[in-house]
C-alpha positions in Angstrom: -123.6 208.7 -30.2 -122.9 205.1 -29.7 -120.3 204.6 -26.6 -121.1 208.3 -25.1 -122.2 208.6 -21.3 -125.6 210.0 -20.4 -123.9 213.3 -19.2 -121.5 213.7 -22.4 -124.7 213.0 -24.9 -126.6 215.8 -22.7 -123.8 218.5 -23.2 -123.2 217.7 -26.9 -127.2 218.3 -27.8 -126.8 221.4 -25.6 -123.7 222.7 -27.0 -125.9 226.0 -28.8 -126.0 226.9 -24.6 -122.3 226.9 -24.9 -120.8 228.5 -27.8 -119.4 232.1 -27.8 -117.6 234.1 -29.9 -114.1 234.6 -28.2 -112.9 237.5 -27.0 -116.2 239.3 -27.9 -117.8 237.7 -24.9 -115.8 240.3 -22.7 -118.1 242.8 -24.5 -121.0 240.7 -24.7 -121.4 238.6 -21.8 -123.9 236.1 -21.3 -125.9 238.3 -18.8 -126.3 241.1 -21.8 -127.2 238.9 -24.3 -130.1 237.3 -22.0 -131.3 240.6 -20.8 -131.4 242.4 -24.8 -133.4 238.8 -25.4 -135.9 239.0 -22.8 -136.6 242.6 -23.1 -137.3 242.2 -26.7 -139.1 239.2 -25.7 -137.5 237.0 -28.2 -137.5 234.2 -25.5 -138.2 230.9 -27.6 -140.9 229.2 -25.4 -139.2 225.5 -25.8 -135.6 224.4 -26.0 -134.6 224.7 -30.0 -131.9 223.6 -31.5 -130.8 227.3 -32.5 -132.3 229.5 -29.5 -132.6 232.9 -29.7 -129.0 233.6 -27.1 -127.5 231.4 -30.1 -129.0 233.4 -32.8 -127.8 236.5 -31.7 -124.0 235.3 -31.3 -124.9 233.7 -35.3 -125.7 237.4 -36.8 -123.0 238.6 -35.1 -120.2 235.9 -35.8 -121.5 236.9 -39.5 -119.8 240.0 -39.5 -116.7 238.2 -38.6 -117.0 236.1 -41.7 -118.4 238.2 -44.1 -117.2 236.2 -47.1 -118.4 232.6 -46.2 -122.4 231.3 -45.9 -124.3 230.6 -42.9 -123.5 226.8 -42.8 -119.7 227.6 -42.8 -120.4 230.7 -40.5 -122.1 228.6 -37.5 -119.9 225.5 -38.4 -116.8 227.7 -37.4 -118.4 228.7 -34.0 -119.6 225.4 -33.3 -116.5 223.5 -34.0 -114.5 225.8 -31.5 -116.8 223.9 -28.6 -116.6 220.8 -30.2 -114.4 219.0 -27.3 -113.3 215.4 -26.5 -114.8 214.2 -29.5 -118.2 215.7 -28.3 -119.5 216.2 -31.9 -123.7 214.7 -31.7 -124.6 218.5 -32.5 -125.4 218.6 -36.0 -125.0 222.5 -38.0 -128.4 223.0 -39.2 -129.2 223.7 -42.7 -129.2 227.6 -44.6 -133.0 226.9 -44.7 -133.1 226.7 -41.0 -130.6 229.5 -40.2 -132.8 232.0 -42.2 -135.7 231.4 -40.4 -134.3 231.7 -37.3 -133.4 234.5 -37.7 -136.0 236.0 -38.9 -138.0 234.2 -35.3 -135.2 236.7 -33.8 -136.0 240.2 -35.5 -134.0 243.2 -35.3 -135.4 244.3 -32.0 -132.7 242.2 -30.0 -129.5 243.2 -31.5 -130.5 246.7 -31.7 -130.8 246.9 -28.0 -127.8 245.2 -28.2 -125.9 247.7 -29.4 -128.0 250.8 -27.5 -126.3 248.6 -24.1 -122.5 248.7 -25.9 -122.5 251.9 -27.4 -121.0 254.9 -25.3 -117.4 256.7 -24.2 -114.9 254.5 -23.5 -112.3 256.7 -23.5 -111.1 258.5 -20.0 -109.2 261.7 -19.2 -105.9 260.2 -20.0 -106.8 258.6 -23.4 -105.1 261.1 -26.4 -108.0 263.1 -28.4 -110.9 262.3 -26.1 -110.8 265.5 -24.5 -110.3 269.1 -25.1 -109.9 271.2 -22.2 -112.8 269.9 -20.2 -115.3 268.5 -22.6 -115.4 265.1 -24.2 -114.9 265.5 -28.0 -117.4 264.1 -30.2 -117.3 264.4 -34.3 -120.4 263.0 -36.1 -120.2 262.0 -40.1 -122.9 260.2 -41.9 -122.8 257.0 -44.6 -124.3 254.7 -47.0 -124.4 250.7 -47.0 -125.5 249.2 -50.5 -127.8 246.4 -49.6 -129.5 243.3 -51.9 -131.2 244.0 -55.2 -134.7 242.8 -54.0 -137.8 244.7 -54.9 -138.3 244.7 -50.9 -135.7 246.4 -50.2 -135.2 248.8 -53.5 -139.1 249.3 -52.5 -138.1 251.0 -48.7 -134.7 251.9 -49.0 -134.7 253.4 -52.9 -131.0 253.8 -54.8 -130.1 257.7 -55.1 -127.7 258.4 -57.3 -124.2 259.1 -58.2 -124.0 262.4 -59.4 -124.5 261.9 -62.5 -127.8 261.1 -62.7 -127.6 257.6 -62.8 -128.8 255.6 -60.5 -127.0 253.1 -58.2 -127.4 249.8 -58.7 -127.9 248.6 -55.5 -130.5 250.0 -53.0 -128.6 252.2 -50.3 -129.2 252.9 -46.1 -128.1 256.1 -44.9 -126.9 256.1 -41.5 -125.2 259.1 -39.1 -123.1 258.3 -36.5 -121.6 260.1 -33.5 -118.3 259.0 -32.3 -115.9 259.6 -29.7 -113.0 261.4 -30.2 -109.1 259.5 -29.6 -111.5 255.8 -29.7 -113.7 256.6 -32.4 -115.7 254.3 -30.4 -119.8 254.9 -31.4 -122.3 256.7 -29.0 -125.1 256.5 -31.1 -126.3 256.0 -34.6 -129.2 256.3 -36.7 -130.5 254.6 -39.7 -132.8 254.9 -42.6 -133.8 254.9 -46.4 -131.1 256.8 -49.2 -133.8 259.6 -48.9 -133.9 260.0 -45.2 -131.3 263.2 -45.7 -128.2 263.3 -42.9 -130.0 266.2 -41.2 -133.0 264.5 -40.4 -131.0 261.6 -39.3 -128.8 263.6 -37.0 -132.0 265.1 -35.2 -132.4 261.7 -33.9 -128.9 262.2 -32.4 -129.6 264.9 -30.1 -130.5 263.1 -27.0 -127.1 261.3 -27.3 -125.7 264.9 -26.2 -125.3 266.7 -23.2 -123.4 269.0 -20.8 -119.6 268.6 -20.8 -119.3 267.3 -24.4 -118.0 269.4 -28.0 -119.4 268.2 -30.6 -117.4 268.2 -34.6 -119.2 268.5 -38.3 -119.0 269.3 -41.3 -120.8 271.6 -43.2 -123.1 268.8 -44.5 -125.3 269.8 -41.1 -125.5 273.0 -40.9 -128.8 274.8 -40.3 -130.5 276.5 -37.6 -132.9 274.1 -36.9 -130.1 271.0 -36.5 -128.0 273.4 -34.1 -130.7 274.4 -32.3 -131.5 271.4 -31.8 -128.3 270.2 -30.6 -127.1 273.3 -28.8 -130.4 272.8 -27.1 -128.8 270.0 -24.9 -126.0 271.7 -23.5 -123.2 270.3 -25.7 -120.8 273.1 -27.2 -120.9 272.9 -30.8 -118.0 273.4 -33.4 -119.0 272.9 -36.8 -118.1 274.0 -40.5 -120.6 276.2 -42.4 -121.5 276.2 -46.1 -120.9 279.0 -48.4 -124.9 279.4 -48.7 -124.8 280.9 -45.2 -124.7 284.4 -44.4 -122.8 285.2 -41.1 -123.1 289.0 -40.5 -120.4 290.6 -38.8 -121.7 291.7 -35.4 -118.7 292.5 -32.7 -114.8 291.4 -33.8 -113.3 289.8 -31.1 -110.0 290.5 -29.7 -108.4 287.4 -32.0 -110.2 288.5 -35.4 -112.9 286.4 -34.9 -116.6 288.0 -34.6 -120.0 287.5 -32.9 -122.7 287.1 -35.8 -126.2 285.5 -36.1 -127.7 281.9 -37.0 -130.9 283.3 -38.8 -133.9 280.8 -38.5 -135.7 280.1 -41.6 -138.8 282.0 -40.8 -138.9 284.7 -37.8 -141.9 282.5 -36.6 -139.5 279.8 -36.3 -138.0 280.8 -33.3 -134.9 283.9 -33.0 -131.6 284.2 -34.2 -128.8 282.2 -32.8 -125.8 284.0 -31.2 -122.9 282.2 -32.6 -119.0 282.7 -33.1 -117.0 282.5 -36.3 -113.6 281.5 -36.4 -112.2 281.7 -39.9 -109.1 280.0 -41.4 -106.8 279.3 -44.3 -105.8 275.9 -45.0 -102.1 276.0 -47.5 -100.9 272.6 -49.1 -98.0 272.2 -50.9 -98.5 270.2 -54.0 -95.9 267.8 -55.8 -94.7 270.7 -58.3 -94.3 272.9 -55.6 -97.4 275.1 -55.9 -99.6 276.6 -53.1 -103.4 275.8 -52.9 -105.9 277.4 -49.8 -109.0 276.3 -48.6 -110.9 278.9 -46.6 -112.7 277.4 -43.4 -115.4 279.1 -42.1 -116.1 277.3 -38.0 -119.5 278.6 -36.2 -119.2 277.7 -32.4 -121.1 278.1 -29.4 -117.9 279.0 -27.7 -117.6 282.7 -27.2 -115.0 283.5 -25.6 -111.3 283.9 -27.2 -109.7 283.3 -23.9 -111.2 280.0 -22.9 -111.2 279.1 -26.3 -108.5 280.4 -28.6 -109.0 280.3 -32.1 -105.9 278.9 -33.1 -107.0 275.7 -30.6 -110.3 275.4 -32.5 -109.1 275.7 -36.1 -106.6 272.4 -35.0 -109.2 270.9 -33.2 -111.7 270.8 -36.3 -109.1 268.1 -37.6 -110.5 265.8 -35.5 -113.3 265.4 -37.4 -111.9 262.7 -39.2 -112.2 260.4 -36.8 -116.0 259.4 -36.8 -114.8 259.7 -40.7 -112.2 256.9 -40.2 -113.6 255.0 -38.0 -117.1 254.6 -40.5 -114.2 254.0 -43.3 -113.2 251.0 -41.1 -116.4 249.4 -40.9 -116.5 249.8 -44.6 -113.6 248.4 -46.0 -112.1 246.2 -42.8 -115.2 244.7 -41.3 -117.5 244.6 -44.4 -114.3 243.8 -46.5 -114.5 246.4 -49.6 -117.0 248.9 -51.3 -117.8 245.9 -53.5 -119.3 243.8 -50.9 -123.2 244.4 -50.3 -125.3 243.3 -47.1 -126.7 239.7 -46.8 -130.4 240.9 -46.1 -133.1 240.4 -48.8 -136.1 241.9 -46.6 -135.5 245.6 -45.1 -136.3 244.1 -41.3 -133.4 241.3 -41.7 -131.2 244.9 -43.0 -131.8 246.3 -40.2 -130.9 243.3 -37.7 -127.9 243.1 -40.1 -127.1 246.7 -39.5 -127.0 246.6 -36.1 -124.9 243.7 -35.9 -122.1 245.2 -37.6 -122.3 248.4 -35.4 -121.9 246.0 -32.7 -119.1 243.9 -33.8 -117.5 247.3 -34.5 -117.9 248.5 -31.1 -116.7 245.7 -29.4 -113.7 245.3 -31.3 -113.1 249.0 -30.6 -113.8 248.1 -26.6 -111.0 245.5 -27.1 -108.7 248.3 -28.4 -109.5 250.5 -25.5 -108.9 248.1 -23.3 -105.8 246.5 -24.8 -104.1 250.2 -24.9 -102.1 251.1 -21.5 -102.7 254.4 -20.0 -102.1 257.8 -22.0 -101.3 255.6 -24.9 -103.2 257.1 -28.3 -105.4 253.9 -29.1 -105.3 255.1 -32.8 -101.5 253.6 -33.1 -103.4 250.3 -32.6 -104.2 248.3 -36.3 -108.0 248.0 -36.3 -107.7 245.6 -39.0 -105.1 243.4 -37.0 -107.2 243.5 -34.2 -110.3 242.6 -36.0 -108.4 240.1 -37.9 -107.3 238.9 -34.4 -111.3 238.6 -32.8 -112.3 236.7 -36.0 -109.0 234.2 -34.8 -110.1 233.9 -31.5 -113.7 233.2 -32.4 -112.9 229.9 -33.6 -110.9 228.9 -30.7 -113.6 230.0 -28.1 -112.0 227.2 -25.9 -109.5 229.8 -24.6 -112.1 232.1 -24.1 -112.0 235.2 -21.4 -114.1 232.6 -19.3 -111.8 230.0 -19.0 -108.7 230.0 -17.2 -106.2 230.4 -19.5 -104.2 233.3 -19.7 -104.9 236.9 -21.2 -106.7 236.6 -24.4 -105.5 239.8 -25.8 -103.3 238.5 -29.1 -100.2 240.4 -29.4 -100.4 240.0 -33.3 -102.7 243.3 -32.8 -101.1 246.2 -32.2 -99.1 248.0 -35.1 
């Protein structure tokens, strides 16, 4: 440090106060990241060379380079501060990393995420209403995680239909996502054998008045739409073959009032429902004609304020909490053959909720990026994502410095 002023030596051995990710720090600012710290009290009680606001930036920025370690991950946030020659901060070692963050926890960038997640769409964004109510589909998925006895120990493999095990150790997760944004409201998280239904349980708080909520037949029960319905959110969801829907009043548009049936009669009473049912014709390359037979319950009654023919298109939508998960898959975790970091299940489950976050945020930058009425699903995910993982490394031109827009124009298509 030989030649340096007292004032340039203090601001390169405080340059972990400085660094940020890019244009992620729109989405988390300063301010958030203190407050998730504090409330999770993960406050480091004396100055450290990688304190806990700095950790939290680290497990995120690893999302954004999946494929490279942790020296080369912090080296690449580090050297975007790394101005004027300032350069007496030093990257710490792997062995160091790890054990910060484990002095982090989960607890941190989980809350992080509870403060991002949420609608970001508006009445003029394409898909994220119908009618009057904010559409919301919901899908589940699986993340294959380390080999360790730790984690094969809580998370256990399941299989893959054919009754051989996977060889990793899986979490199941269920998301709900916004409809138009695919933007996340809420997700929940567990071992293989947690089962989607349990999981989405957990979701029903997400939910209230003034929302329509999409799935597939994969949650269907009475207990789950109970549950839901129970909120005040209108329901639209695909039923199984194993249910029994008995014809009760035909509607003016051919579709009829029947009956959820609870489990037990002491479980509660049957569940007035609708049932709008569909044919689905594809034309294959040698020209033949194949149907699949929908079968929609809904808590919307009526045929006039909700026309079948509305409904039937509207299930479509469901792909989009399908797409977006498929995004965080194969974009942001970068292929079905790439596994999570995490040895232990706790450091999983920090590492989860980073990459939920990092997804969100580069889906906030979409939403933001897309003028008014325009459909943000014509906008690349993986350009944009490609284009935050850019800008991280030249967080000199950051959203808090004065140069201009940060929004690359490399990321719509």
């Amino acid at each position: 440090m030989a030649g340096l002023t007292v004032e340039q030596k203090a601001a390169s051995e405080r340059l972990p106060d400085r660094i940020s990710i890019g244009v992620l720090a729109r989405t988390f600012t300063d301010e958030l990241i203190h407050e998730v710290v504090d409330a999770s009290d993960a406050r480091e009680v004396r100055y450290r060379l990688l304190p806990a606001r700095l950790m939290v930036l680290f497990v995120l920025a690893c999302w954004l380079f999946k494929r490279s370690g942790y020296g080369p991950v912090m080296g690449k946030i580090a050297d975007a501060h790394v101005l004027d020659g300032l350069g007496g901060w030093q990257v710490p070692t792997t062995g160091s990393l790890s054990k910060a963050r484990v002095r982090l926890g989960p607890a941190p960038v989980r809350l992080l995420f509870e403060r991002v997640a949420g609608p970001v769409g508006t009445p003029d964004t394409p898909g994220v209403f119908w009618r009057d109510r904010r559409v919301v589909t919901m899908d589940g998925f699986t993340c294959d995680v380390p080999d360790t006895r730790e984690n094969a120990a809580h998370f256990g493999r399941g299989g893959n239909g054919s009754g051989t095990p996977n060889p990793y150790p899986q979490v199941r997760a269920v998301a709900l996502a916004e409809g138009g944004t695919r933007s996340l409201l809420a997700v929940r998280h567990g071992p293989h054998g947690s089962g989607e239904q349990t999981l989405a349980h957990d979701l029903a708080g997400t939910l209230g008045p003034g929302m329509l909520c999409l799935a597939d037949r994969n949650f269907a029960s009475w207990r789950l739409w109970r549950a839901f319905a129970g909120t005040g959110t209108d329901l639209l969801w695909r039923m199984s073959a194993s249910f029994t829907l008995p014809v009760i009043e035909v509607l003016s548009d051919g579709t009829w009032i029947s009956e959820l049936k609870p489990p037990r009669k002491k479980d509660g009473p049957p569940i007035r429902v609708r049932i709008v049912e569909y044919t689905v014709w594809t034309t294959t390359e040698t020209g033949q004609s194949m149907s699949e037979l929908f079968c929609l319950t809904t808590t919307l009654l009526d045929p006039d304020t909700a026309p079948a023919g509305e409904l039937a298109e509207l299930y479509h939508d469901r792909w989009q909490a399908e797409t977006g998960i498929g995004e965080i898959k194969t974009v942001e975790r970068g292929g079905p053959e790439v596994v999570l970091r995490s040895k232990t299940p706790t450091m999983v489950d920090q590492e989860f909720w980073a990459m939920l976050c990092v997804y969100q945020a580069t889906r906030d930058l979409i939403a933001y990026a897309a003028p008014p009425r325009f459909d943000p699903g014509r906008i690349s995910f993986t350009n944009t994502f490609e284009a935050v993982r850019d800008w991280a490394t030249r967080a000199a031109l950051s959203p808090r410095s004065n140069s201009p827009s940060p929004w690359p124009t490399s990321a719509t298509g």
